[in-house]
FIMARVEX-880079 format. One record per residue (C-alpha): residue number from 1; residue in three letters; x, y, z; chain. Coordinates in Angstrom, 1 decimal. Layout:
# residues N
NODE   num   residu        x        y        z   chaine
NODE   NUM      ALA        X        Y        Z        A
...
END
This chain:
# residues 458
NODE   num   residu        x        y        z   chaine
NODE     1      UNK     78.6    114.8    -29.9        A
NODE     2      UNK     81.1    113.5    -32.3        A
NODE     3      UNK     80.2    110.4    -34.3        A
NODE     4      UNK     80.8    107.1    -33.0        A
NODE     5      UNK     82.0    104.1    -35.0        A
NODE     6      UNK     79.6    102.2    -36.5        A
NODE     7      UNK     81.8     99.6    -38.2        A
NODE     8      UNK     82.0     95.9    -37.6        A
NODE     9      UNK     79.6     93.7    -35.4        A
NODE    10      UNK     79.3     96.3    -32.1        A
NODE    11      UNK     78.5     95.1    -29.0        A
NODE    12      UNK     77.2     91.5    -29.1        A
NODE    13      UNK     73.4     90.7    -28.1        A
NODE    14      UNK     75.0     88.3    -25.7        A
NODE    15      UNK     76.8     91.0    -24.0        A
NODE    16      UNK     73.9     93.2    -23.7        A
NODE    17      UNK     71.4     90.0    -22.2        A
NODE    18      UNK     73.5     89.7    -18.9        A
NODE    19      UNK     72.8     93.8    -18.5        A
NODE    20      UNK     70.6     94.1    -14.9        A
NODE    21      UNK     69.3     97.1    -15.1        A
NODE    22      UNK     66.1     96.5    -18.1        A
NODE    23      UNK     65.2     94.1    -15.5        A
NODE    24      UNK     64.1     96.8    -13.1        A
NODE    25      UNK     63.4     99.3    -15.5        A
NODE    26      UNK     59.0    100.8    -15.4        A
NODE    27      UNK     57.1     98.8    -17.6        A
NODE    28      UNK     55.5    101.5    -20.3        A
NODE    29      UNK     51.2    102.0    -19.8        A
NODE    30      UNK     49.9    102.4    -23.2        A
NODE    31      UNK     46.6    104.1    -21.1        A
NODE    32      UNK     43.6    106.0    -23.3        A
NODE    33      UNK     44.6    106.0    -27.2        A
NODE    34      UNK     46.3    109.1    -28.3        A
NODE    35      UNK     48.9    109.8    -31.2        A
NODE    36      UNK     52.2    109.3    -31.9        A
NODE    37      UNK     54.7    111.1    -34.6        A
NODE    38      UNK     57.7    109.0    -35.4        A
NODE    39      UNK     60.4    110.2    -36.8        A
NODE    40      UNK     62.5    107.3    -39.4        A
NODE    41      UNK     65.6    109.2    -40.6        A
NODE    42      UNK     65.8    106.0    -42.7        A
NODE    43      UNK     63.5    103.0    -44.3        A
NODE    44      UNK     63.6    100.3    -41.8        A
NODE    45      UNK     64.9    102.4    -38.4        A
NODE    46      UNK     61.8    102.7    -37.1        A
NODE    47      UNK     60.7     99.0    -37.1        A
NODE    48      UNK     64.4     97.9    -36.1        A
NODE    49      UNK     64.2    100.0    -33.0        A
NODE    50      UNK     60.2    100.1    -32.4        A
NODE    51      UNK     58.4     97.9    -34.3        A
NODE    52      UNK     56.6     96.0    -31.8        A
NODE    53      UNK     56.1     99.7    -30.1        A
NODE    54      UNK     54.5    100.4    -33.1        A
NODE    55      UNK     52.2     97.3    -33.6        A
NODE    56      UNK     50.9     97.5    -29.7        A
NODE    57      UNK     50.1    101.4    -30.6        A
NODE    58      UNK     48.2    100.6    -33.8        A
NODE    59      UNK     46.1     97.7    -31.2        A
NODE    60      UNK     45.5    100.1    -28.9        A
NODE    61      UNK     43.5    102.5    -31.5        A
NODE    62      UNK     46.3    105.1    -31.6        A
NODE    63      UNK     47.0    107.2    -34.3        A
NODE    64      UNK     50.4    106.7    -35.7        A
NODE    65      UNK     52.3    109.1    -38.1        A
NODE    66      UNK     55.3    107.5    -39.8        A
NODE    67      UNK     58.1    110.4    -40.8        A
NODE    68      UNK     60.3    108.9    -43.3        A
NODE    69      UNK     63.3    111.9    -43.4        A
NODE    70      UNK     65.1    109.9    -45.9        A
NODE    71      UNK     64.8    107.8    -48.9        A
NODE    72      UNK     67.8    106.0    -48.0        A
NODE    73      UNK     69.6    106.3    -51.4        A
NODE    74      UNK     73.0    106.8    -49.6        A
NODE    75      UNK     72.9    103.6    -47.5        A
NODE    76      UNK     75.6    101.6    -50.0        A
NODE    77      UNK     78.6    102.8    -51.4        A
NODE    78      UNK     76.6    103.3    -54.8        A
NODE    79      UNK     77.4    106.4    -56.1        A
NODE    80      UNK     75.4    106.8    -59.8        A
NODE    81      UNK     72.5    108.9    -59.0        A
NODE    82      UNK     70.3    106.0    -61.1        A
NODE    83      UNK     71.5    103.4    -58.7        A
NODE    84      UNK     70.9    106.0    -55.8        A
NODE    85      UNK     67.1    106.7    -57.0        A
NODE    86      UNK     67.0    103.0    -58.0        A
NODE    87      UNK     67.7    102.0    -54.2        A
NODE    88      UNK     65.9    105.4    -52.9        A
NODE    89      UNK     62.4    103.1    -54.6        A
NODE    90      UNK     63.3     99.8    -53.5        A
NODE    91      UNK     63.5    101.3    -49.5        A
NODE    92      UNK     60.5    103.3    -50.3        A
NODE    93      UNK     58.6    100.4    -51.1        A
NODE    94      UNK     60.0     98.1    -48.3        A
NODE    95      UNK     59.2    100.5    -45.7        A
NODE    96      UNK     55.3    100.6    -47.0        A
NODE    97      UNK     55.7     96.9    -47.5        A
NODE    98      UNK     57.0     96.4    -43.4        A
NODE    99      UNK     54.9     99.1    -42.0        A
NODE   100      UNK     51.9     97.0    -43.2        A
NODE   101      UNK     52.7     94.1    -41.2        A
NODE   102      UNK     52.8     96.8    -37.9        A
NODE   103      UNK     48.8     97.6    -39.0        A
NODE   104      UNK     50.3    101.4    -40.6        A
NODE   105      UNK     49.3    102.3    -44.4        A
NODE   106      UNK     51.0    104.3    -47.1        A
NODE   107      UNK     48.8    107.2    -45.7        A
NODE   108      UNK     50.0    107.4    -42.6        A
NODE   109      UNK     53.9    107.7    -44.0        A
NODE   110      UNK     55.0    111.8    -44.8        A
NODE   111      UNK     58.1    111.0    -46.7        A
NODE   112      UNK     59.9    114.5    -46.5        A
NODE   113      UNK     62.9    113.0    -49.1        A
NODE   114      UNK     66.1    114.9    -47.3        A
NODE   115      UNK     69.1    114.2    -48.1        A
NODE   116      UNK     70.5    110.4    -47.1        A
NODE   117      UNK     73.6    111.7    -45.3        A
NODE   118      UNK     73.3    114.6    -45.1        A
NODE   119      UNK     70.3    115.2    -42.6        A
NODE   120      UNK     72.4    117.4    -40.2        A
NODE   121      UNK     72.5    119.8    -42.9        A
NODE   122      UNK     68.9    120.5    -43.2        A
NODE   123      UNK     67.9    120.0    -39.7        A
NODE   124      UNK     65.9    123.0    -39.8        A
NODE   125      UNK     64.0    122.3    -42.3        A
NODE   126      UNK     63.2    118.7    -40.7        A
NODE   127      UNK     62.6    120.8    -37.4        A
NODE   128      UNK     60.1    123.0    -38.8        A
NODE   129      UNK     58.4    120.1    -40.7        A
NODE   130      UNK     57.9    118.6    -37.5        A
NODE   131      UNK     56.7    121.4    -35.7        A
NODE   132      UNK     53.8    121.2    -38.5        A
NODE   133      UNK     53.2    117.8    -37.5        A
NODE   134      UNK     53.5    117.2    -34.1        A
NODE   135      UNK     50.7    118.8    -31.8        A
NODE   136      UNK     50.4    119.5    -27.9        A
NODE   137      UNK     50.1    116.0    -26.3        A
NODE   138      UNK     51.3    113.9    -29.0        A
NODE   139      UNK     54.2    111.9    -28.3        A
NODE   140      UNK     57.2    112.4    -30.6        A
NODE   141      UNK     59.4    109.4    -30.8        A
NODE   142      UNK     62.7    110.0    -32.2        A
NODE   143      UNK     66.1    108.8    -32.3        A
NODE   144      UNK     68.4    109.4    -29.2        A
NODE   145      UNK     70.1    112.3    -30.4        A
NODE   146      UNK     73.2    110.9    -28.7        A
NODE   147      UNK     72.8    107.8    -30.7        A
NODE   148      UNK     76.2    108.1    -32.6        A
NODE   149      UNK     74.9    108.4    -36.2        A
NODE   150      UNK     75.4    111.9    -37.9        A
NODE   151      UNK     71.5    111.5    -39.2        A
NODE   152      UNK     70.4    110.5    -36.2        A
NODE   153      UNK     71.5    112.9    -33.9        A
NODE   154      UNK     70.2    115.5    -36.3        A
NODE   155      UNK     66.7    113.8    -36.2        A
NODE   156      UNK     66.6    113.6    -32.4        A
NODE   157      UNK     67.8    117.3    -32.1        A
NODE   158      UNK     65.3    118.7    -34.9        A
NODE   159      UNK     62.7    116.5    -32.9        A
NODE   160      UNK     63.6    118.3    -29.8        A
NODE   161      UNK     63.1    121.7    -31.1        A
NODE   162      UNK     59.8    120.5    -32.6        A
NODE   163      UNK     58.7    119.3    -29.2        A
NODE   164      UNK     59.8    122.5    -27.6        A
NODE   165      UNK     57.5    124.5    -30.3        A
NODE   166      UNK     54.3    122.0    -30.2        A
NODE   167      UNK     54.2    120.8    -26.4        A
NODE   168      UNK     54.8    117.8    -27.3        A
NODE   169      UNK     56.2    114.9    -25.1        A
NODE   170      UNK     59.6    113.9    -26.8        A
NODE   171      UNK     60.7    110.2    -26.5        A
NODE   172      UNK     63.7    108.7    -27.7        A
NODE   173      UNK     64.6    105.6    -29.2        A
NODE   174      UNK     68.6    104.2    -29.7        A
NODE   175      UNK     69.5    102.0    -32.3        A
NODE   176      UNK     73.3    102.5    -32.5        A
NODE   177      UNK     74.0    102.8    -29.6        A
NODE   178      UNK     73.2     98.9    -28.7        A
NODE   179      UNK     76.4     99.0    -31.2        A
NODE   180      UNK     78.7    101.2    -30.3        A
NODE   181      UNK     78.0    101.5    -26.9        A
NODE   182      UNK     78.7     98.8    -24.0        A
NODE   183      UNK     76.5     97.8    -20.5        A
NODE   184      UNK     76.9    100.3    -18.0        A
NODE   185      UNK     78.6    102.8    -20.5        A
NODE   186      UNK     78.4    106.3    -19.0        A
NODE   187      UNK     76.0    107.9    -22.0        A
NODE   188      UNK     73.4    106.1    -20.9        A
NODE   189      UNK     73.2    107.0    -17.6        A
NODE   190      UNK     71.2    110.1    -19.6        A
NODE   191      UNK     68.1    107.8    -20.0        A
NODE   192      UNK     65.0    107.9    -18.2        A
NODE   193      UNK     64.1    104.3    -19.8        A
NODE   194      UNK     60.5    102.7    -19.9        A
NODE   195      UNK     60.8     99.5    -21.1        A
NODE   196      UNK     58.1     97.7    -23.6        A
NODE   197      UNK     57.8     94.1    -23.4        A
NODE   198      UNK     56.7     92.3    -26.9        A
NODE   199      UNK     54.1     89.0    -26.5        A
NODE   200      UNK     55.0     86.8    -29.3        A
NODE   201      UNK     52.4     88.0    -31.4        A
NODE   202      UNK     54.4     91.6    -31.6        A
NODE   203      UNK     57.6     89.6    -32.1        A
NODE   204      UNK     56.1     87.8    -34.9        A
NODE   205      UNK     54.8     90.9    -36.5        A
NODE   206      UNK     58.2     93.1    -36.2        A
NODE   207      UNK     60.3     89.5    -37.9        A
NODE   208      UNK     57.8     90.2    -40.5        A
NODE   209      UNK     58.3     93.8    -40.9        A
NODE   210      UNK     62.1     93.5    -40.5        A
NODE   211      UNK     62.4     90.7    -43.0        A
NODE   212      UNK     60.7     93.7    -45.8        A
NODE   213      UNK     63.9     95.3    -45.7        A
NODE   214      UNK     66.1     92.9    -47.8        A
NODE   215      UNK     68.0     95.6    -49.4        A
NODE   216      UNK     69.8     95.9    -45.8        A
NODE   217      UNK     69.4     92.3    -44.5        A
NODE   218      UNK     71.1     90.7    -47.3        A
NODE   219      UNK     73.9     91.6    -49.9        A
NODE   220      UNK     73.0     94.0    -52.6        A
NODE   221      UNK     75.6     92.8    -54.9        A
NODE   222      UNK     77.9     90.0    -54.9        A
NODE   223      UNK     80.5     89.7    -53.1        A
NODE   224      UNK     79.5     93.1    -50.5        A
NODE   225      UNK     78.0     92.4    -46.9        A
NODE   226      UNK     74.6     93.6    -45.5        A
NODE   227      UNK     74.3     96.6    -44.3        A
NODE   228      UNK     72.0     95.3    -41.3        A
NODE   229      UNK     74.3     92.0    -40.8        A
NODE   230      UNK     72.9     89.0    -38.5        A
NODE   231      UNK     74.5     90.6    -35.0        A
NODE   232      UNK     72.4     93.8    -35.7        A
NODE   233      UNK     69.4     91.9    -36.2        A
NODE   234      UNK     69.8     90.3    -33.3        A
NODE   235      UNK     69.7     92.9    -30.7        A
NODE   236      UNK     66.4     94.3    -32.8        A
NODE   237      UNK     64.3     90.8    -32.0        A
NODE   238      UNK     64.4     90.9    -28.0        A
NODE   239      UNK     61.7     90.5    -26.4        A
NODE   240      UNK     61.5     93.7    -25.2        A
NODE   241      UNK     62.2     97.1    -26.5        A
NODE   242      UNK     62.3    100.4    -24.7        A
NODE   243      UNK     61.9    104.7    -25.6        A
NODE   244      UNK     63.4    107.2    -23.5        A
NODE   245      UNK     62.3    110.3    -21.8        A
NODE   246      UNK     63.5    113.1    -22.7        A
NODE   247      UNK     61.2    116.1    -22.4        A
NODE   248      UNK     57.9    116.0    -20.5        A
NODE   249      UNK     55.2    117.9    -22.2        A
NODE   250      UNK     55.1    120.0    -19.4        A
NODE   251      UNK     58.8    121.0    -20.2        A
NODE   252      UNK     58.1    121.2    -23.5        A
NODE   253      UNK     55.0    123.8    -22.8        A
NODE   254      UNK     57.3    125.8    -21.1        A
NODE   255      UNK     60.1    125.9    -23.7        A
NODE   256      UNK     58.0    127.0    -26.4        A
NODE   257      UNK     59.8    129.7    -28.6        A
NODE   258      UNK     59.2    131.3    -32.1        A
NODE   259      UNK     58.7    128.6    -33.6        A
NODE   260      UNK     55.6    127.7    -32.0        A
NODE   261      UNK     52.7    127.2    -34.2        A
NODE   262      UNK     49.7    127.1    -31.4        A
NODE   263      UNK     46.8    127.1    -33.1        A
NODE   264      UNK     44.7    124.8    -30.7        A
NODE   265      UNK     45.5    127.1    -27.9        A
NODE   266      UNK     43.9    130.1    -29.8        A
NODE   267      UNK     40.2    131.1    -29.3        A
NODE   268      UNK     38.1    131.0    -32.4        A
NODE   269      UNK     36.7    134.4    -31.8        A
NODE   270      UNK     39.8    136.3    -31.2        A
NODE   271      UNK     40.5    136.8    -35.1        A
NODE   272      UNK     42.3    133.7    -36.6        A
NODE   273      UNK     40.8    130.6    -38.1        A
NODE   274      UNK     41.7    128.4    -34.3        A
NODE   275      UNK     41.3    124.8    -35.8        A
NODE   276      UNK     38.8    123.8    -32.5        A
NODE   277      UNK     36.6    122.0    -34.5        A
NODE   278      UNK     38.7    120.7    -37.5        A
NODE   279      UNK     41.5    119.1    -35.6        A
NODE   280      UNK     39.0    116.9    -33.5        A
NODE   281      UNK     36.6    116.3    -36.4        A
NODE   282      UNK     40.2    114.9    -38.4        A
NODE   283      UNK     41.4    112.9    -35.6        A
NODE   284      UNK     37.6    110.9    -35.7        A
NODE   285      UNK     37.3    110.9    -39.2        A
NODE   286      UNK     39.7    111.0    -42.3        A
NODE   287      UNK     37.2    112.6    -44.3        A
NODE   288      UNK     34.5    114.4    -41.7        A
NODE   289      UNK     33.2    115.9    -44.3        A
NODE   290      UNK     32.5    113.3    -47.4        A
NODE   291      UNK     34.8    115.6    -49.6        A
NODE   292      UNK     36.3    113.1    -51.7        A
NODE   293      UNK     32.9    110.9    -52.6        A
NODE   294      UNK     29.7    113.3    -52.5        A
NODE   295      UNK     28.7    114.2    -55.9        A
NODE   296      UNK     28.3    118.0    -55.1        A
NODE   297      UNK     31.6    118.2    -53.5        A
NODE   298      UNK     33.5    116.2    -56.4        A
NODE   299      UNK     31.0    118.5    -59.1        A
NODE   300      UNK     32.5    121.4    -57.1        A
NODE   301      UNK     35.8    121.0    -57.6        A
NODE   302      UNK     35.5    120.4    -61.5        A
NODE   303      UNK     33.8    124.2    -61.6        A
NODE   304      UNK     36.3    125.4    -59.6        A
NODE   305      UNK     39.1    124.3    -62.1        A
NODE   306      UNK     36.8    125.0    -65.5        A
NODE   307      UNK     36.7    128.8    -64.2        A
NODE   308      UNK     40.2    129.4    -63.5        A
NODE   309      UNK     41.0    131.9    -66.3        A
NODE   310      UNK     44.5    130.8    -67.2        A
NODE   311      UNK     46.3    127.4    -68.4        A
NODE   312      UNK     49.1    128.2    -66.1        A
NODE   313      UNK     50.2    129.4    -62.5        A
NODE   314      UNK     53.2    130.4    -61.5        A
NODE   315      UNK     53.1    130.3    -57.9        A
NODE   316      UNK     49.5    129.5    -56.5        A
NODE   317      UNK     48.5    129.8    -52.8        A
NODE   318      UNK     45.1    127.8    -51.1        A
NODE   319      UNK     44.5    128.0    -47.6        A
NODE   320      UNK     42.2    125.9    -45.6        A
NODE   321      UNK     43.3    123.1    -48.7        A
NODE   322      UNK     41.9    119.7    -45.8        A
NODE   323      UNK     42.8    116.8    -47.2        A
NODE   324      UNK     44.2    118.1    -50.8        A
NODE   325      UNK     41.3    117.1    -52.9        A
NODE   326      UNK     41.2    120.4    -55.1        A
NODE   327      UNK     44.7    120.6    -54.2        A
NODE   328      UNK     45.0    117.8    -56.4        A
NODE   329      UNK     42.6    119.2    -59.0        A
NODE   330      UNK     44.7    122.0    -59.1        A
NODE   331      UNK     48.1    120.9    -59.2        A
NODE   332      UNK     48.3    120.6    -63.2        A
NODE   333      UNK     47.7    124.2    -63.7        A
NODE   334      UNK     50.8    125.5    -61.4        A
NODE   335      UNK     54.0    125.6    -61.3        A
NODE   336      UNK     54.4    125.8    -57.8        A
NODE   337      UNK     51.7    125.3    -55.4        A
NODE   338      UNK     51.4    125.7    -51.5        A
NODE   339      UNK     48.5    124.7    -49.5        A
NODE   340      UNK     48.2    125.1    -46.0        A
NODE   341      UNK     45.3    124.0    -42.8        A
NODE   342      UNK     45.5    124.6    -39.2        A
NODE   343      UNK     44.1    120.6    -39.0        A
NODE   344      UNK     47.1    118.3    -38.5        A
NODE   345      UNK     45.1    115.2    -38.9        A
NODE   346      UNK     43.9    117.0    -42.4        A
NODE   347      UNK     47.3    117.7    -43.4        A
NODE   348      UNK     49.3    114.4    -42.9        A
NODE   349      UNK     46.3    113.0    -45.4        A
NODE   350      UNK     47.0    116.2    -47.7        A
NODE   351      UNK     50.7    115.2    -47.5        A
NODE   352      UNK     50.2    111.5    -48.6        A
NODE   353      UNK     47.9    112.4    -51.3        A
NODE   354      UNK     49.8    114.9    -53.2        A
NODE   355      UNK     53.2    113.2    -52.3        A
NODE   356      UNK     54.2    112.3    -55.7        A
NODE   357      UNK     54.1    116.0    -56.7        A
NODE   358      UNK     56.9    117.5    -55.7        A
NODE   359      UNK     56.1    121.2    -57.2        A
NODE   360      UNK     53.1    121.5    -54.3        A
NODE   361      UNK     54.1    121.7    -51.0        A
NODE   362      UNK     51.7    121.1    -47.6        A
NODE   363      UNK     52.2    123.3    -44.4        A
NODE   364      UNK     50.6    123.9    -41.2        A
NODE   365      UNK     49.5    127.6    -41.1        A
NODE   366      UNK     46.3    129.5    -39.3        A
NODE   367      UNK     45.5    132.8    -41.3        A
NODE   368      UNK     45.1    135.2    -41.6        A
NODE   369      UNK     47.6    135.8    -38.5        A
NODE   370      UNK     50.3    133.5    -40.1        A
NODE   371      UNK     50.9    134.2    -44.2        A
NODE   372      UNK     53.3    132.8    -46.4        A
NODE   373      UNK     56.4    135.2    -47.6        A
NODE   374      UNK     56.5    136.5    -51.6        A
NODE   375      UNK     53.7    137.0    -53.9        A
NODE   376      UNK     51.3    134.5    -56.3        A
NODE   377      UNK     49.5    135.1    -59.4        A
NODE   378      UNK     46.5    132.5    -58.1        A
NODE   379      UNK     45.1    132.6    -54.6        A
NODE   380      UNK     42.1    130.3    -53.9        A
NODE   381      UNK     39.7    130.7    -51.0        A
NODE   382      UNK     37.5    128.0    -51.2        A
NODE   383      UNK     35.0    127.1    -48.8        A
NODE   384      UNK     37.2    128.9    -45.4        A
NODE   385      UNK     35.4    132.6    -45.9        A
NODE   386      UNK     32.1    131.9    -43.6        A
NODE   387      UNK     34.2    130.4    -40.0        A
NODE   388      UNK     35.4    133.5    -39.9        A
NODE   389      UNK     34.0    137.2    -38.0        A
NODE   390      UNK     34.0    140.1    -40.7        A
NODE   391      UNK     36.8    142.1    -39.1        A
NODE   392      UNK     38.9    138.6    -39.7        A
NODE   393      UNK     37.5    138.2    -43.2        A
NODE   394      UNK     38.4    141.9    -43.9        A
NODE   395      UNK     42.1    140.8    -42.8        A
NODE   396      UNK     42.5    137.8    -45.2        A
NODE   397      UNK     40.9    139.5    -48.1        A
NODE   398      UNK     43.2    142.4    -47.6        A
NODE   399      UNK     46.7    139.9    -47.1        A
NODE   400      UNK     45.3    137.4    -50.1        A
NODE   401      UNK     45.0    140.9    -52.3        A
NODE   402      UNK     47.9    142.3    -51.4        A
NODE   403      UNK     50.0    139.3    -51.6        A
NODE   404      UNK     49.0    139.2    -55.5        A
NODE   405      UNK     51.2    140.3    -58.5        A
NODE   406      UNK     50.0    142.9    -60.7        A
NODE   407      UNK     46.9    141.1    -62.6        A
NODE   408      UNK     47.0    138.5    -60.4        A
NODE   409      UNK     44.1    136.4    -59.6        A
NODE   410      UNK     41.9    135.6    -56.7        A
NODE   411      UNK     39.3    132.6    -56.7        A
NODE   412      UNK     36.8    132.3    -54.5        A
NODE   413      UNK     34.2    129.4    -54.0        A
NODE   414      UNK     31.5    129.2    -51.1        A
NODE   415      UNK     28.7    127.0    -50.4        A
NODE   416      UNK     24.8    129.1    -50.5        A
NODE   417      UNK     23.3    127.0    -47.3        A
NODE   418      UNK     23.1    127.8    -43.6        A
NODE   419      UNK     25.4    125.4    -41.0        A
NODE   420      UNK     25.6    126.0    -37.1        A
NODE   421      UNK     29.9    125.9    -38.1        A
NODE   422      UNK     29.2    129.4    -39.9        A
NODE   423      UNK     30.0    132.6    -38.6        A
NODE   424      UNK     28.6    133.9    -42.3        A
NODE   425      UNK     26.4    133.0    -45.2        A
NODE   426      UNK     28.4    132.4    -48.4        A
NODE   427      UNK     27.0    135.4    -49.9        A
NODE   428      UNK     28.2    137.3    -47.3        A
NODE   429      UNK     31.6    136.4    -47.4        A
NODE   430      UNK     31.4    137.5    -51.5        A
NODE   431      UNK     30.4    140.9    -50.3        A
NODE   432      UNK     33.1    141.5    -48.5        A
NODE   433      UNK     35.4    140.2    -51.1        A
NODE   434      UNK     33.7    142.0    -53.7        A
NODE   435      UNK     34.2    145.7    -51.4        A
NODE   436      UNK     37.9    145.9    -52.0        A
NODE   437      UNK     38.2    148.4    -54.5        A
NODE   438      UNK     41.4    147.2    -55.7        A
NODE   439      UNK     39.7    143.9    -57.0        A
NODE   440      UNK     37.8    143.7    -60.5        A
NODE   441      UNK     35.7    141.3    -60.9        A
NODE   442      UNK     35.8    138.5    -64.0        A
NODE   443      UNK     33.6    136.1    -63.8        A
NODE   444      UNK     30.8    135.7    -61.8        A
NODE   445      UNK     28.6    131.9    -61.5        A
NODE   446      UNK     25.4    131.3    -59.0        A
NODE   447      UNK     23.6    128.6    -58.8        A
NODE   448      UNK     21.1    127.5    -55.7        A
NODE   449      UNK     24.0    126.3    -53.3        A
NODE   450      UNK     27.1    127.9    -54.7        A
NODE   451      UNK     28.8    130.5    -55.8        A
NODE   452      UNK     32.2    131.1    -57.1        A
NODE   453      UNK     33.5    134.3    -58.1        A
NODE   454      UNK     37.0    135.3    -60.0        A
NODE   455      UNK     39.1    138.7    -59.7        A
NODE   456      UNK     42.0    140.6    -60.9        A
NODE   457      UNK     43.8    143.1    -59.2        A
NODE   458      UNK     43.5    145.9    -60.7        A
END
């Protein structure tokens, strides 16, 4: 669809008041909490369209994932890349700053930093981040991906592939298009509308949120207009808003493809590391297991850096990374860093924790079936060895060896106790490891309840 003109005042609220039809429209059932993805392909779209959407999902105990596509650098006609990453920080903080006032945290926000502008040209990459988000019964509000703005319709079609991957149930939302577009006008006959009606304490909450934004509500240097003038603003404080239909989960079951990464429908026993347990465990709990404030765990992780046997990394690899505590730990010492978990609750808390680094990069990925592409001088196993049968073991140990440049290095840390989660005792797991004749050992430390072991390829 080409883009739409997005210039002057649009359509006026006044116009779109004397519409009939949102009269009659089905009044959306929040029912049984659940979780929502929503995709922002800029600071301040998703409050405009949703906000009170967003506030009533946060009151209803839902879990809510903010996905900022863009900084927003390219929203003026600045053109110095230090007034671009000047204004790409002032929308980074007014989005945190407005998503408070809707009951949504800093770490609920994946900011995937794509291009302002230019979203249509990685809309694959925004697809496939999405498909490592977005799981089978979440909803995944978007943009209409009619909705006239080139980074909009990108958003809503990469959201619609993700959908079609995950199973999830694909929404959409239009914000242009109450510009561009007119009562009655024949695009919109396309929605399957449920509308949303705002009390006044959600209307309060979204004039809150929306008066964050002041970078677009008022002039960023003299003598220049908003970018969100007054006539925009007021078609984004009804007292209603609505999302769209557009895939029903069962369509979107159906439509699944190769891109599909379906690791809840897997059973743990069939050879791949099924995240059964972990994805429930992270939707009750950001931290199910105390990793970030037990003594042992944070002692751990210190060993675990202190025996690495180099200063630097090239290109590390650590599956089953959770929430990216050692992640973080380890971060210094490479270059380039990927850690991956089949948990999306765990890996939307990975993302906003190692955000700022923007050598380590966070995926969705169940091995050993799924495996990264090109080699790595580190590979950490830490603490993933006993869910898993032997024969499955055998298969990571043999992809994390041969995945390894010559005299590269593989790091492996397990707990020494018994738990009901384990298919195998931590020593167990180092046997196996320590069978490949490929692999020489370096450096060996036991203790009581741990035991973390270091090899080369030979």
């Amino acid at each position: 669809m080409r883009t739409r003109s997005l210039r002057g005042d649009g359509t006026a609220e006044a116009e779109w008041s004397r519409w009939r039809a949102p009269a009659v429209w089905p009044r959306l059932q929040l029912g049984a909490a659940g979780r929502a993805v929503v995709v922002s392909p800029h600071p301040d779209d998703e409050t405009l369209a949703v906000g009170g959407l967003l506030w009533l999902l946060g009151r209803g105990r839902w879990q809510v994932v903010v996905v900022a596509v863009t900084d927003g650098e390219a929203s003026h006609s600045t053109t110095a890349a230090r007034q671009r990453a000047d204004l790409a920080r002032r929308r980074r903080a007014e989005q945190v700053a407005a998503l408070a006032y809707l009951g949504i945290d800093a770490t609920q926000i994946v900011r995937l930093q794509i291009p302002d502008a230019a979203v249509a040209d990685h809309e694959s990459e925004l697809a496939d981040a999405l498909i490592q988000l977005a799981d089978t019964d979440d909803w995944l509000l978007a943009p209409w991906e009619a909705d006239g703005h080139r980074d909009h319709d990108a958003a809503g079609r990469a959201a619609a592939r993700a959908a079609a991957a995950a199973g999830a149930r694909l929404l959409g939302y239009p914000l242009w298009a109450w510009h561009w577009a007119r009562p009655g006008h024949p695009a919109l006959r396309s929605w399957r509308p449920q509308r949303i009606d705002l009390s006044d304490t959600p209307r309060h909450a979204k004039d809150l949120a929306i008066s964050c934004y002041t970078s677009q509500t008022t002039p960023l240097d003299p003598g220049t207009a908003a970018i969100v003038p007054p006539a925009m603003l007021d078609r984004h404080r009804r007292t209603w808003e609505i999302r769209t239909d557009v895939t029903s989960s069962t369509d979107a079951a159906h439509g699944r493809d190769a891109m599909t990464d379906d690791a809840d429908a897997v059973d743990p026993q069939s050879g791949r590391i099924g995240d059964h347990p972990f994805a429930a465990r992270y939707g009750a709990s950001d931290d199910p297991y105390d990793l970030e404030h037990r003594w042992s765990e944070r002692r751990k992780r210190a060993l675990t850096v202190a025996c690495l046997r180099r200063e630097r990394y090239e290109r590390a690899f650590e599956p089953g990374c959770a929430i990216g505590l050692l992640t973080a730990a380890l971060a210094p010492r490479c270059a380039q860093l990927l850690a991956v978990d089949v948990a999306p609750g765990a890996i939307v808390l990975a993302r906003a924790r190692l955000g700022d680094l923007p050598h380590v990069t966070v995926r969705r990925m169940a091995v050993p079936d799924e495996w990264p592409d090109g080699s790595f001088d580190l590979v950490v196993l830490s603490e993933i060895g006993y869910y898993l049968e032997p024969a499955t073991l055998v298969r990571l140990r043999d992809r994390a060896v041969g995945a390894l440049v010559d005299s590269g290095e593989l790091l492996a840390v397990h707990w020494r106790g018994r738990s009901p989660d384990h298919v195998l005792h931590g020593d167990e797991v180092h046997e196996v490891l320590r069978s490949d004749g490929s692999l020489r050992r370096m450096l060996w430390h036991v203790e009581d309840r741990l035991v973390i072991e270091s090899f080369s390829r030979t």
